[in-house]
N, C-alpha and C positions, 0 to 999 in steps of 0.2 A: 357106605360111600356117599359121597355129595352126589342128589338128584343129575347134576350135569355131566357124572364120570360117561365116558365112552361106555358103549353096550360091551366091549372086550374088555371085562374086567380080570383082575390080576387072577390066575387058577392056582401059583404056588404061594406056598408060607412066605417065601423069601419076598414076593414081589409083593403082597397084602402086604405084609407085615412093613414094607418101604412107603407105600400108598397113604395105608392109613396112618403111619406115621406124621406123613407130611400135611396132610387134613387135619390132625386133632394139634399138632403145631399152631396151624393158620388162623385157629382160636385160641393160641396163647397157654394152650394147655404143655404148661413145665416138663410134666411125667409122660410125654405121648408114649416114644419108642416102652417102656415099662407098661404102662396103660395096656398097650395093642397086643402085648406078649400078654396079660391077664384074658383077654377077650377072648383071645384065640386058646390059651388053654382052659375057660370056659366050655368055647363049643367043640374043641377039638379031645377035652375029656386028656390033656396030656400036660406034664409039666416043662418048663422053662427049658431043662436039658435036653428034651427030646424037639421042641420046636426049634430050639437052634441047630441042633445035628443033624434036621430032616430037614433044611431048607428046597427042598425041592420037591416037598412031597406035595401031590394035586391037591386043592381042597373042589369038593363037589359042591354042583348046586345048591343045598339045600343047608351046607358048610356055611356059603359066601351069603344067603342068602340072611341065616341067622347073625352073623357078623355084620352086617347091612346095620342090620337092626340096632344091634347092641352100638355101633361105633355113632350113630346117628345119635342117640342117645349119649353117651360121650362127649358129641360133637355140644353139646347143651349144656354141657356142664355137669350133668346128673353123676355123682360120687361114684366111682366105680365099688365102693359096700354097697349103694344103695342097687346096681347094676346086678353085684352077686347075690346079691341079700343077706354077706356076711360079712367081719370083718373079725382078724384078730386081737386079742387082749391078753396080753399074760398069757400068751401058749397058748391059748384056749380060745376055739372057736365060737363066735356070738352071730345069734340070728339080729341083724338090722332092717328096719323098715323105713319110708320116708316120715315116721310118727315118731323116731327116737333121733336123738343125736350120736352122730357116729362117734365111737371111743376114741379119743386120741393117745396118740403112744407117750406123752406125757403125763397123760394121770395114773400111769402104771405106776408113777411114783410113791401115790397116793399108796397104792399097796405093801410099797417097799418100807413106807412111813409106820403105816400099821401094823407091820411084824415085827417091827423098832420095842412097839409099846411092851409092857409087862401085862400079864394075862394076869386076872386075878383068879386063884384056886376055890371050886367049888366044891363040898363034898356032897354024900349020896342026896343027902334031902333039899337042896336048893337047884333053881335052874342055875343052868350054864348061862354063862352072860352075855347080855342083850346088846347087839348090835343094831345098829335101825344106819339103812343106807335112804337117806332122803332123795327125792328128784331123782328115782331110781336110773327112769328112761330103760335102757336094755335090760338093767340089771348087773354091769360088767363090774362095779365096785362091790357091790355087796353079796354076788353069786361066786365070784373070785375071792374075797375075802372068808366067804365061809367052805371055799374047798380048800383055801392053804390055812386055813384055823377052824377045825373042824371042833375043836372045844365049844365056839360059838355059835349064840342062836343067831339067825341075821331077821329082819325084817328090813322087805324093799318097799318104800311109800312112795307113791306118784300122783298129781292132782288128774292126769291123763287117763282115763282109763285101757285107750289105747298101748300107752306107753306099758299098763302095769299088764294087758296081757304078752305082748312081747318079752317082757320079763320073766315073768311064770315060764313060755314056750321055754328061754335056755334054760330057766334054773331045771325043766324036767328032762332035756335034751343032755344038761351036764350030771345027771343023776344027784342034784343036791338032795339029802334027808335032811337039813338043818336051817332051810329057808323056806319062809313064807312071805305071802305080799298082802299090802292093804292100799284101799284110795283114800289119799289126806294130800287136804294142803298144806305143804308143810310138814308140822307134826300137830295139825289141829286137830284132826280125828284121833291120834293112839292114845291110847291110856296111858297115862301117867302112872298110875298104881305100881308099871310093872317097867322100872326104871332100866334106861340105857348103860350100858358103863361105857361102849362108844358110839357114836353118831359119824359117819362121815357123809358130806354133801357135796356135789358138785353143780352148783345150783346153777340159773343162766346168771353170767357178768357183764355182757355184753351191753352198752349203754345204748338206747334207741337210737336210732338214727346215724349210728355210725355206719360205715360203710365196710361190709365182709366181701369176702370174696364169691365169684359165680358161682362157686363147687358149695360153699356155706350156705348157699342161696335155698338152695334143696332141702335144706334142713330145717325144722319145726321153729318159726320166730318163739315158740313157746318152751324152748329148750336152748332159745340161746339170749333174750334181751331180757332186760329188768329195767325199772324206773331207776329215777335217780341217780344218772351216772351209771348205772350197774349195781348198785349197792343194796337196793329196794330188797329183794330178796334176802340174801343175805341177814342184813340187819334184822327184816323178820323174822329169824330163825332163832337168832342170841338170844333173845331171853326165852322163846318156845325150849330151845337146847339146854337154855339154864335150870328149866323146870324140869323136864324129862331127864335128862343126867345123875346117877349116883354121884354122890359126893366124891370127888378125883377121878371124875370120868376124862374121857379125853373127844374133842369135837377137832376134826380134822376136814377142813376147808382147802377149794381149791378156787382160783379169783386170780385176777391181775396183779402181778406183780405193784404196780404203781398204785393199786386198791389196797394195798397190804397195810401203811398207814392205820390209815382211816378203819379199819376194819377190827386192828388190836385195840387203837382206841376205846371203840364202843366195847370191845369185847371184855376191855377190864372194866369196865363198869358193873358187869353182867357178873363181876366173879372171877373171868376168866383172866391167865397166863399163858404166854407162848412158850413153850417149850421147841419148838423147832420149827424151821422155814426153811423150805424151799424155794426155787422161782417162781414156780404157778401155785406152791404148798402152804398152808400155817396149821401147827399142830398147835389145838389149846386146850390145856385142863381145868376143869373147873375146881374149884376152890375145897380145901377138905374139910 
C-alpha cells in the first residue's frame, strides 16, 4: 500500500483486493484488479477460484505485510513475470529475470510457424538437424521448439551471458536432452562446419529512442533496441544466416510489421524467399 494508507489496513481478501485495486489504477496500470488477484495468490499460495470464494477470509500480518511489498513494486511498473520470476509460453512454465525479456504471447506464433515446416529425415549415421535459436534470452523459442520436435538438435546463442545462464536454468528445469547453449554475437562464434537447416531469432526491433511503455521499461534496452530504425540487428544476421544455413533451410524472424518491407528486401539478396507471414512473423528459405 501507499506509505500514506491509514495504519487500519484492509484484513480481508475482499477489502485488499478493492484497495489495491484502486492504487495500482491511480498509476494507470490497465490489468490492476487481474494484477492484485496474481499477488495475492502468490503470497496466499491459492488460485483465482478460492480467493474469490473466500472473500472474507483474514489475511495476517505477515500476509499483508509481504503484499505491502509485492504491490509497491507493482506500483512501479515492475512486470508482474519479473515480480514472480516466471512467466508462461506454450504451456510451459519459464524462469524470467530482469536480464531477459519477457516472452510475449505472440511469439508463440513463431512456434506454431515452425511445426508448419517439413523435417528433413535422418538416418542412423548423420545428426539430427540443427536448430540454433539466436538472441535466446529465456530460451522460450528454442527450449519449446525442441520439446514439441524432439527429432531436433536446438542450440540457444546469446551475446549476454546473463541471458544464456537463465536459459540453461529452464532448459534443465523443462528436462530438455536435446538442447545445448553457447555465447555468440549473433552467429559469430558457432561453427559453420556443422550447418543449421533452421535458425529462428527474435532479435531486439525496437528503434532507439522510441518511446515504450513503464512495464517495458524494466526490461533489458539490450533485448529490446537496435540501430537503425530497428533493423541494425537483423540485417546483421542475413548473411551470418546465409552462411550458417543448409541449403533450403528455413530462417524464421520476428520484427515489425511495418519492418517487414525492408527486411524481405535485403533478404532476397542473401538468397532468401518468404515463404510465409505473419503480423509480427516472416518465414524465409534459403535458396537450394
Amino acid at each position: 500500500m501507499s506509505e500514506n494508507l491509514s495504519p487500519v489496513a484492509p484484513t480481508t481478501i475482499s477489502t485488499w483486493l478493492q484497495t489495491a485495486t484502486n492504487e495500482l489504477q491511480s498509476v494507470s496500470i490497465s490489468s490492476a484488479r487481474l494484477d492484485c488477484l496474481i499477488l495475492l495468490g502468490e503470497v496466499l499460495g491459492e488460485d483465482k477460484t478460492y480467493l474469490l470464494a473466500y472473500p472474507d477470509r483474514e489475511l495476517s500480518d505477515r500476509e499483508l505485510s509481504q503484499l505491502m511489498d509485492l504491490l509497491k513494486r507493482r506500483k512501479q511498473h515492475e512486470p508482474i513475470a519479473y515480480i514472480r520470476g516466471f512467466t508462461e509460453f506454450y504451456g510451459r512454465r519459464f524462469r524470467v529475470t530482469p536480464d531477459v525479456l519477457i516472452p510475449r504471447p505472440e511469439t508463440e506464433v513463431l512456434i506454431d510457424l515452425l511445426k508448419e515446416l517439413p523435417l528433413v529425415p535422418t538416418d542412423s549415421a548423420s545428426s539430427p538437424p540443427l536448430l540454433i535459436d539466436v538472441g535466446t534470452g529465456s530460451g522460450c523459442i528454442g527450449i519449446t521448439a525442441g520439446l514439441e520436435l524432439p527429432e531436433l538438435r536446438i542450440l540457444l546463442t546469446d551475446i549476454d551471458p546473463r541471458a544464456i545462464e537463465v536459459a540453461m536454468e529452464n532448459a534443465a528445469e523443462l528436462r530438455t536432452s536435446n538442447v545445448t547453449t553457447g555465447l555468440s554475437n549473433l552467429l559469430a562464434n558457432v561453427d559453420t562446419k556443422d550447418q543449421a537447416y533452421i535458425i529462428t531469432a527474435n532479435l531486439p526491433y525496437v528503434a532507439k529512442g522510441f518511446e515504450i511503455s513503464p512495464d517495458a521499461r524494466h526490461e533489458p534496452d539490450l533485448a529490446l533496441f537496435a540501430d537503425d530504425q530497428g533493423y541494425a540487428l537483423i540485417e546483421q544476421l542475413l548473411p551470418q544466416a546465409q552462411e550458417q544455413l543448409r541449403a533450403g533451410g528455413y530462417l524464421l524472424l520476428e520484427s515489425d510489421p511495418w519492418q517487414h518491407d525492408r527486411i524481405l528486401k535485403n533478404a532476397t539478396e542473401y538468397g532468401f524467399s518468404p515463404i510465409a507471414q505473419q503480423r509480427f512473423h516472416l518465414v524465409l528459405q534459403k535458396a537450394v
